[in-house]
C-alpha positions in Angstrom: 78.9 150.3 112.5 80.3 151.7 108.7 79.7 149.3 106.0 83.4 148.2 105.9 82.6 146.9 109.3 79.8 144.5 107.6 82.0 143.7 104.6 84.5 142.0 106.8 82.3 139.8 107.4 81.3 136.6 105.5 77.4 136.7 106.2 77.3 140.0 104.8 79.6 139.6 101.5 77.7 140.3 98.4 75.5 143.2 99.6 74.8 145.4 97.9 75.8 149.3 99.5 72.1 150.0 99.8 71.8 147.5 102.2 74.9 147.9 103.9 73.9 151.4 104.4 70.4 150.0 106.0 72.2 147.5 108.2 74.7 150.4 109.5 72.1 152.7 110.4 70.8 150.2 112.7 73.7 148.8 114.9 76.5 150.3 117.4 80.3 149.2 117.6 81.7 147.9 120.6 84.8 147.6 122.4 85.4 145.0 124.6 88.6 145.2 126.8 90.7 141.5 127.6 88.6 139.7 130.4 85.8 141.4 129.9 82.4 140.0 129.9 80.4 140.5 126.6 77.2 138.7 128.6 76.2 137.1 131.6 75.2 133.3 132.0 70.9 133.6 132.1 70.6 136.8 130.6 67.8 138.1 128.9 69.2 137.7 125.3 68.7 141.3 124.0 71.4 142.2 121.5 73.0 140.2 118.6 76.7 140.6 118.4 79.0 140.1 115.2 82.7 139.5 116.2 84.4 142.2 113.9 87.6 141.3 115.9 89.6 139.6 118.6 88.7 136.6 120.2 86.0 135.1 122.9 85.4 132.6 124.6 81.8 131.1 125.0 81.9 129.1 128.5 78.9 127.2 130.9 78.3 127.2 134.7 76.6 124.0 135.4 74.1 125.1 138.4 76.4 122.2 140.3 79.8 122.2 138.8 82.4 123.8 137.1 82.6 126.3 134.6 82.8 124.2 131.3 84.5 125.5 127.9 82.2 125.8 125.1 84.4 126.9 122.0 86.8 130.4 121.1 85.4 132.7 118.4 87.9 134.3 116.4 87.2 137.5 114.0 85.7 135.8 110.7 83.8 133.2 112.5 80.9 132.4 114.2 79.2 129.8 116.2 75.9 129.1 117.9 76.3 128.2 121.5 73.9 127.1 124.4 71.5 129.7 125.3 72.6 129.4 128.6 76.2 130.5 128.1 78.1 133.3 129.1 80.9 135.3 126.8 83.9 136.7 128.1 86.9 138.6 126.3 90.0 136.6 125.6 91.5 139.1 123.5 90.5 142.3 123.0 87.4 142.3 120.5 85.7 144.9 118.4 
């Protein structure tokens, strides 16, 4: 990721471009296509993503029911969801 990609993003705002330049040494962009999953239900959490931009949609299988809607993330936002749940693209995302 460049540091513009960090600046769009209000958790970043007000760092300084030393540290911006830290951060973007040590993650990768993404592109997620429409539909997509990001990440499965009961995976092994191993990668914290920052929605840059689109929109996903954070959803939960019940072991014995339906899949349930959790919320929509949109670029600028961000949520913290069951650690159960699974992501999948509802418009493309970077």
């Amino acid at each position: 990721m460049n540091q513009d990609s960090f600046n769009s993003l209000s958790l970043f705002k007000g760092l300084d471009s030393k540290h911006l330049d830290l951060l973007a040494k040590r993650f990768e962009s993404e592109i997620f296509g429409d539909g997509e999953v990001i990440f499965e239900q009961d995976a092994p959490a191993d990668r914290l993503y920052f929605l840059a931009s689109g929109k996903v949609a954070i959803r939960f299988k019940p072991h014995d029911g339906d899949v349930i809607p959790v919320t929509e993330i949109e670029e600028g936002e961000s949520s913290v969801g069951p650690l159960h749940s699974g992501a999948q693209v509802t418009h493309p995302v970077r």
